[in-house]
C-alpha positions as CSV (number, residue, x, y, z in Angstrom):
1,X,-17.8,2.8,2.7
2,X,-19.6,0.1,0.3
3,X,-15.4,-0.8,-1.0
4,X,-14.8,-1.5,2.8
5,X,-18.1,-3.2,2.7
6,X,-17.6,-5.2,-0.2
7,X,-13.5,-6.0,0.9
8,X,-14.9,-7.8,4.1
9,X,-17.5,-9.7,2.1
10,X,-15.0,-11.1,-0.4
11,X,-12.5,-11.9,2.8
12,X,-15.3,-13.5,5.0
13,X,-16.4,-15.5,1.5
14,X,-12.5,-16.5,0.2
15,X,-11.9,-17.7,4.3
16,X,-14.9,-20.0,4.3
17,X,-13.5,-22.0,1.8
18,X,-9.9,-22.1,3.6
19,X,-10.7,-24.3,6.5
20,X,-8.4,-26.8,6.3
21,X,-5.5,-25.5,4.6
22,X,-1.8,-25.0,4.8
23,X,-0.5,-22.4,6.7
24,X,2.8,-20.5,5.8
25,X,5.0,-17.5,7.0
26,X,7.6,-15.5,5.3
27,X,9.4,-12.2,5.3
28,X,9.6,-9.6,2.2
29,X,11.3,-6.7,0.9
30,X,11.3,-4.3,-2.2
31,X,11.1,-1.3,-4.0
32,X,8.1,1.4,-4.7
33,X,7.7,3.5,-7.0
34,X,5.1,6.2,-5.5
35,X,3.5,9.2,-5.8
36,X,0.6,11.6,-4.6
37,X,-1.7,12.8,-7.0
38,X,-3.5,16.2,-6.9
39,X,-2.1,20.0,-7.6
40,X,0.4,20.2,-5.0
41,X,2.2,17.5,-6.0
42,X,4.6,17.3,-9.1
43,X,3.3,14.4,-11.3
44,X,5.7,11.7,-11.4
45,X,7.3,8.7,-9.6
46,X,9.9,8.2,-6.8
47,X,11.3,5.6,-5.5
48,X,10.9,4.3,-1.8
49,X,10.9,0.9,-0.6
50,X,9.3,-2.0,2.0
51,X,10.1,-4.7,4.2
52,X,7.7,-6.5,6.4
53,X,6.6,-10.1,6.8
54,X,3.3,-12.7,5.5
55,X,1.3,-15.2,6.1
56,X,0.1,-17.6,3.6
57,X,-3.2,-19.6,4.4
58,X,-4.8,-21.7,1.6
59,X,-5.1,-24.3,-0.5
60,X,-4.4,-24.9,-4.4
61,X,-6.9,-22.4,-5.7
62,X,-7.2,-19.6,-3.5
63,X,-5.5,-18.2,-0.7
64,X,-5.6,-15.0,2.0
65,X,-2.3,-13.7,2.5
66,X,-2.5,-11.1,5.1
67,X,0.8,-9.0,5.4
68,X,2.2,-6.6,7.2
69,X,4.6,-3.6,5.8
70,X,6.7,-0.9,6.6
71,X,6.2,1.2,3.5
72,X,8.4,4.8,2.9
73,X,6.7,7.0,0.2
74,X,8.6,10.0,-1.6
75,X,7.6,12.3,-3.3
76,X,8.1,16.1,-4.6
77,X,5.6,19.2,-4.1
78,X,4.6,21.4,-7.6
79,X,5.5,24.7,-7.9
80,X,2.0,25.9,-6.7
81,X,1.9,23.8,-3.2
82,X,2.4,27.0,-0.9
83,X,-0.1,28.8,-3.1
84,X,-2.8,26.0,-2.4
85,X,-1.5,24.9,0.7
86,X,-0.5,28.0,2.7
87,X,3.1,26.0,3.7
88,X,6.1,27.1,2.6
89,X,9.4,26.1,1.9
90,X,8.5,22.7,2.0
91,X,9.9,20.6,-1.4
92,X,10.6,17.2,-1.3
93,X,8.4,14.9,1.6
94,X,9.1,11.6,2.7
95,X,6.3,9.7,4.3
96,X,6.2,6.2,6.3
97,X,3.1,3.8,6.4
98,X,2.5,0.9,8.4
99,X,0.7,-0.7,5.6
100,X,-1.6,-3.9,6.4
101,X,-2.6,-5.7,2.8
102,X,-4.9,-8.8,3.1
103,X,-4.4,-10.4,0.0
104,X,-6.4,-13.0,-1.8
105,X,-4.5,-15.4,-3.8
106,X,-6.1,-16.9,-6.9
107,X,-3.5,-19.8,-8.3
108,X,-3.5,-19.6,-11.5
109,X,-0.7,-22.7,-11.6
110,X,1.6,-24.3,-9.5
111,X,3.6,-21.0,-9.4
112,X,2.1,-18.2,-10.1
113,X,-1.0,-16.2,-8.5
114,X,-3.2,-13.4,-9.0
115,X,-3.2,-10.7,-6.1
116,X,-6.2,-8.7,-5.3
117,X,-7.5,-6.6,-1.7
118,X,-8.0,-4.0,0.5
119,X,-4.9,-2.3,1.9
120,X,-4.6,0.0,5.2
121,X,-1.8,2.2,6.0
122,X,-1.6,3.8,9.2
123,X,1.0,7.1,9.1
124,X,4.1,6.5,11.4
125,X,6.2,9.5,10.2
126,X,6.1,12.4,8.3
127,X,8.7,15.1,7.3
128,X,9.7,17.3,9.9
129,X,9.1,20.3,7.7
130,X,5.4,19.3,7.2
131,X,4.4,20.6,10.7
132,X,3.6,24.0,10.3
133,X,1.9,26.8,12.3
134,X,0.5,23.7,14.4
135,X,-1.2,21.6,11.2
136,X,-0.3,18.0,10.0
137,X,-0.7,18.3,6.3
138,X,-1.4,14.5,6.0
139,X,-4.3,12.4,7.7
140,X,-3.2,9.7,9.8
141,X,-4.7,6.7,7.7
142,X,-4.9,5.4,4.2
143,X,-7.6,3.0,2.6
144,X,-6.5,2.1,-0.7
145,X,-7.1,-1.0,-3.1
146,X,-4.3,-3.8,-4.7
147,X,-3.6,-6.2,-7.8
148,X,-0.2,-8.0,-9.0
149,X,1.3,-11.1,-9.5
150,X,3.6,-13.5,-8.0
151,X,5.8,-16.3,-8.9
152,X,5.9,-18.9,-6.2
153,X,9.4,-20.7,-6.8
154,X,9.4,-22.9,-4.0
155,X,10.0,-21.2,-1.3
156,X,10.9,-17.7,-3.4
157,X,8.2,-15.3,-4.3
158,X,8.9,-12.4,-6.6
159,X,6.0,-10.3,-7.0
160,X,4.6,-7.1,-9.0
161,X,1.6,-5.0,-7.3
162,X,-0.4,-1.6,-8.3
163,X,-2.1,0.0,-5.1
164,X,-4.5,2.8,-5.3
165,X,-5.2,5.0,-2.9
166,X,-8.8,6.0,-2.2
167,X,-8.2,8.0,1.1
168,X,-8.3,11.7,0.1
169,X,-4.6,12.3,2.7
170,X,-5.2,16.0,2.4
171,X,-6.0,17.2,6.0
172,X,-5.6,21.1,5.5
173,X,-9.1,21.2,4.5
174,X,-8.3,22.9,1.7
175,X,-10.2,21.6,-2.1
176,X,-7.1,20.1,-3.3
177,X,-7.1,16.0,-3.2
178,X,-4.6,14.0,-2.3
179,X,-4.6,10.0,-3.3
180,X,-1.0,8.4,-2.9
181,X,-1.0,5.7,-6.0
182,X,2.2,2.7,-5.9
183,X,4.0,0.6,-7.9
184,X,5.6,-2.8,-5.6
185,X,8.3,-4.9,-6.7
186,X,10.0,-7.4,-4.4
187,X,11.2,-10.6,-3.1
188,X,10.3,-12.9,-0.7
189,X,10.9,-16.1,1.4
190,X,8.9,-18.9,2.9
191,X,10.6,-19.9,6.4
């Protein structure tokens, strides 16, 4: 609750000193690299990917970027996932977010900028084969936390971010936590 708190503070603060700035949309794609931490879950990477659109509003030093992105996340299940879980036969799971990032641009030059902000992901889809004896395994939302980079090339951005999740996703009600953690790489343009 006080990281929801102190995201809104830091937007409403960054946005008061935006009034009369530049406004600038633009679509995006990439790939993730992603994975869900806790017992059930084998401990490494797998690639997904994104594609959604921005908006740029700013000035020369700072700027919100609010974006919106449709975000598939793979990943594998450990060994012990039906012991923990009580689901069986389950293996790999592919999940897909509508993620919301509102991102606050410091530039650091002419083109590049430091990311940093809240991100929200709302569960669109899960694996079929999660939906067992009635039960969704995953909660429907997501709260997690970003940082990268980007290059602005005129009207090109290339960008890097981390996002950590801070949403425990486990809804069995089981002890075992889930927080999905990502690595972002993509490209985008400026119409």
């Amino acid at each position: 609750m006080k990281t929801k708190l102190l995201s809104i503070v830091i937007l409403l603060f960054v946005s008061s000193s935006l009034f009369s700035q530049a406004l600038t949309f633009g679509i995006k794609a990439g790939a993730n690299m992603g994975k869900i931490n806790g017992q059930s879950f084998k401990n490494e990477y797998n690639l997904g990917y994104h594609v959604g659109a921005f908006a740029t509003i700013g000035g020369k030093k700072w700027a919100i970027q609010p974006e919106v992105l449709f975000n598939q996340v793979n990943t594998d299940t450990a060994t012990s996932f039906s012991d923990i879980t009580g689901l069986h036969n389950v293996g790999k799971i592919q999940l897909h977010y509508l993620s919301i990032p509102i991102m606050i641009n410091y530039n650091i030059s002419n083109i590049l900028s430091l990311q940093f902000g809240p991100q929200f992901g709302i569960l669109m889809d899960k694996s079929k084969n999660l939906v067992q004896n009635g039960k969704d395994a995953f909660k429907s939302g997501n709260f997690s936390l970003a940082g990268g980079l980007q290059l602005n090339l005129l009207k090109f951005r290339v960008y890097g971010r981390y996002i950590g999740g801070l949403t425990n996703l486990n809804n069995l009600g089981n002890n075992d936590t889930w927080k999905a953690n990502m690595i972002q790489i993509g490209v985008g343009l400026a119409l």
